[in-house]
DOMARDREN-887383 format. One record per residue: residue in three letters; x, y, z of N, C-alpha, C in turn. Coordinates in steps of 0.02 Angstrom, whole numbers, plus 50000, padded with zeros to 5 digits. Layout:
// DOMARDREN-887383
ALAXYZXYZXYZ;...
// end
This chain:
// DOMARDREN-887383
UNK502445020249542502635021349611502015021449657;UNK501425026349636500925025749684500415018549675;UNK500645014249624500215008149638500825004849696;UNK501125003749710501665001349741501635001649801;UNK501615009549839501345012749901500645011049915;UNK500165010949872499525008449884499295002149904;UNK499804997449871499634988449880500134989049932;UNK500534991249966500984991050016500504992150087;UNK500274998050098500105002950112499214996950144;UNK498944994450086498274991750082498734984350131;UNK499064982150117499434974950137499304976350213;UNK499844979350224500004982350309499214980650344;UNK498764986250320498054986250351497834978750344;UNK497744976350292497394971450292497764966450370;UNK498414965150379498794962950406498704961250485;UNK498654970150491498594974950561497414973450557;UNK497414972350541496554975050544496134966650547;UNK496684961750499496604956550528496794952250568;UNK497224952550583497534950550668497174951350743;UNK497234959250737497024961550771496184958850794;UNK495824958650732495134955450709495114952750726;UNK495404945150704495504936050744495464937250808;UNK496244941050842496094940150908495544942150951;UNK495514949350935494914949650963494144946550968;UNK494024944050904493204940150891493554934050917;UNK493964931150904494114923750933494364922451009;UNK494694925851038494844924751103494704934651141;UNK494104934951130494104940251186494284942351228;UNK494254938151290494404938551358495354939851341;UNK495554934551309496504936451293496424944551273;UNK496094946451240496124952951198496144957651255;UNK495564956351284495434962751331496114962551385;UNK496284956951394496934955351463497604958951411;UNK497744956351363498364957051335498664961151298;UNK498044964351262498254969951212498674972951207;UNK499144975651176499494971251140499984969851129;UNK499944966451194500434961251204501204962151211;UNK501764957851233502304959351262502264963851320;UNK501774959451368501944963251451501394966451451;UNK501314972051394500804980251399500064976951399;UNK499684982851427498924978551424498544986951423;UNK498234988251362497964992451341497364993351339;UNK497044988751358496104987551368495874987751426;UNK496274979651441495874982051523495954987251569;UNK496514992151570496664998051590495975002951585;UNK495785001951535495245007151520494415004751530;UNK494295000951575493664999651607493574992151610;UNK492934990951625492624984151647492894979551568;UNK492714972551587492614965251524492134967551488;UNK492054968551437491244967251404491244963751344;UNK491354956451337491184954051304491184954551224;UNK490484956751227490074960151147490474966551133;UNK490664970651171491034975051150491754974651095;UNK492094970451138492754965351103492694961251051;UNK492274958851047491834954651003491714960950932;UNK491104962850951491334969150902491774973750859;UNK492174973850906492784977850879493334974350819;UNK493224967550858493874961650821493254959550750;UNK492514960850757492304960050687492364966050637;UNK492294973250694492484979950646492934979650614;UNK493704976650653494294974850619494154969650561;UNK493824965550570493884958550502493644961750431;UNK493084966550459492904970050411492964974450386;UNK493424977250420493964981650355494674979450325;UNK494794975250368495544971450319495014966450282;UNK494524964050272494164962650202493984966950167;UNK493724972750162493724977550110494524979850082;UNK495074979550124495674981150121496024976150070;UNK495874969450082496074966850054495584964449990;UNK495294965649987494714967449903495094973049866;UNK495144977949903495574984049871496104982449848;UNK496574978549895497384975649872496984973649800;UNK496784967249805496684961849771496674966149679;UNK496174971449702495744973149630496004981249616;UNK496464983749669496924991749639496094994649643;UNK495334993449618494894998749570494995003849634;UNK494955009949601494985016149623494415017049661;UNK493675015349675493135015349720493335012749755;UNK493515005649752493685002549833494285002949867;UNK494775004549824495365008549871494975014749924;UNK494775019549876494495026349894494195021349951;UNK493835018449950493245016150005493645012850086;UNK493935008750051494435007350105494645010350146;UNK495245014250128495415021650165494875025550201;UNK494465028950164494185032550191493605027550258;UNK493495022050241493125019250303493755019750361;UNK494545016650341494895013050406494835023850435;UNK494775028950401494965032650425494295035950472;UNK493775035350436493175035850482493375033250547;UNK493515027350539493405023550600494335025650650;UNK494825024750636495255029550663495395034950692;UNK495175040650651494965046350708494555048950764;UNK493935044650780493855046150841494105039050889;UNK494525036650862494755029150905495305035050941;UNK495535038850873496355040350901496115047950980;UNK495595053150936495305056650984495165054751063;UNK494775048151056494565044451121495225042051164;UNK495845038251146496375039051163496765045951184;UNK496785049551148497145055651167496875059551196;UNK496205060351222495705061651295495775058951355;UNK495965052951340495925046651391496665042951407;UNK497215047851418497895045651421498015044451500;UNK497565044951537497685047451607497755039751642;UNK497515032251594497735025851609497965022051586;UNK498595026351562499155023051536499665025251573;UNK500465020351564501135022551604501325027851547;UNK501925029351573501935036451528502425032751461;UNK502485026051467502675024651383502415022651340;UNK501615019551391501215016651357500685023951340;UNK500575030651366500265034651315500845035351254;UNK501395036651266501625036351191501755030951138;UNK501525025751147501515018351132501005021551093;UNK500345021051130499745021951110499335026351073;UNK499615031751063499425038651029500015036750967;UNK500455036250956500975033650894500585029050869;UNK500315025050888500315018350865499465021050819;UNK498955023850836498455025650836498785033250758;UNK499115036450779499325041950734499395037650649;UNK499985032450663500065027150637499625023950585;UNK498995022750626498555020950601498035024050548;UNK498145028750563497865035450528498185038050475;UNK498895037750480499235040850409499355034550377;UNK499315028850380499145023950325498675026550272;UNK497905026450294497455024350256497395032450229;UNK497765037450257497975045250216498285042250149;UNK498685040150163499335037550115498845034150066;UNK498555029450096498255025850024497805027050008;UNK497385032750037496955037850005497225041649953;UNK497985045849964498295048149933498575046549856;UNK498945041849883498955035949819498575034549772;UNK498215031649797497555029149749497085034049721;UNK497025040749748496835043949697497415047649655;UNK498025047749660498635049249606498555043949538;UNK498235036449548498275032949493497675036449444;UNK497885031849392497255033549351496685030549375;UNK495875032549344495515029349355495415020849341;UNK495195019349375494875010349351494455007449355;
// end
């Protein structure tokens, strides 16, 4: 059961971490306008264009749905563990910085946005969780 939840769990991220990734390193300027997407616009709300910034972020993303998906790929118990615990490093002060900063959003888009971010966070719990329930490998 917990390899199941784990490659599930690892899938999703890789999914969500590379999408997200593409768009952002590949079409910036869309990223920062559209985020994400259907109408809502979650970036540019929150300050100036910058480029390298967006750029950045959509490689932070590539590079953890590639460790994510190394983890899928290979179950070993280090790079699951590693996985998780990086998407979660990097999650909690994303989700903190959001839930400080609700004051430029409509009031469905802070709950859009803090869910979606919470979301993000009890994944890589889960397959933290998981993956250390298996045996070692």
């Amino acid at each position: 059961m917990s390899e199941r939840v784990t490659r599930a769990a690892l899938a999703v991220l890789v999914v969500v971490g590379g999408s997200t990734g593409l768009w952002a390193t590949l079409s910036p300027r869309s990223f920062y306008d559209e985020f994400p997407g259907g109408g809502r616009t979650w970036v540019a709300v929150d300050g100036p264009y910058n480029e390298h910034l967006i750029r950045d972020f959509g490689s932070l993303n590539l590079a953890l749905a590639v460790v994510s998906l190394v983890a899928l790929l290979t179950l070993g118990r280090a790079v699951v563990t590693a996985a998780a615990l990086a998407w979660i490093v990097y999650g909690l002060p994303h989700l903190v910085y959001h839930a400080r900063h609700l004051d430029v959003y409509t009031s469905s888009d802070k709950v859009l946005t803090i869910t979606s971010l919470i979301l993000a966070l009890v994944l890589p719990v889960v397959v933290l969780v998981a993956g250390l329930r298996r045996a070692p490998t």
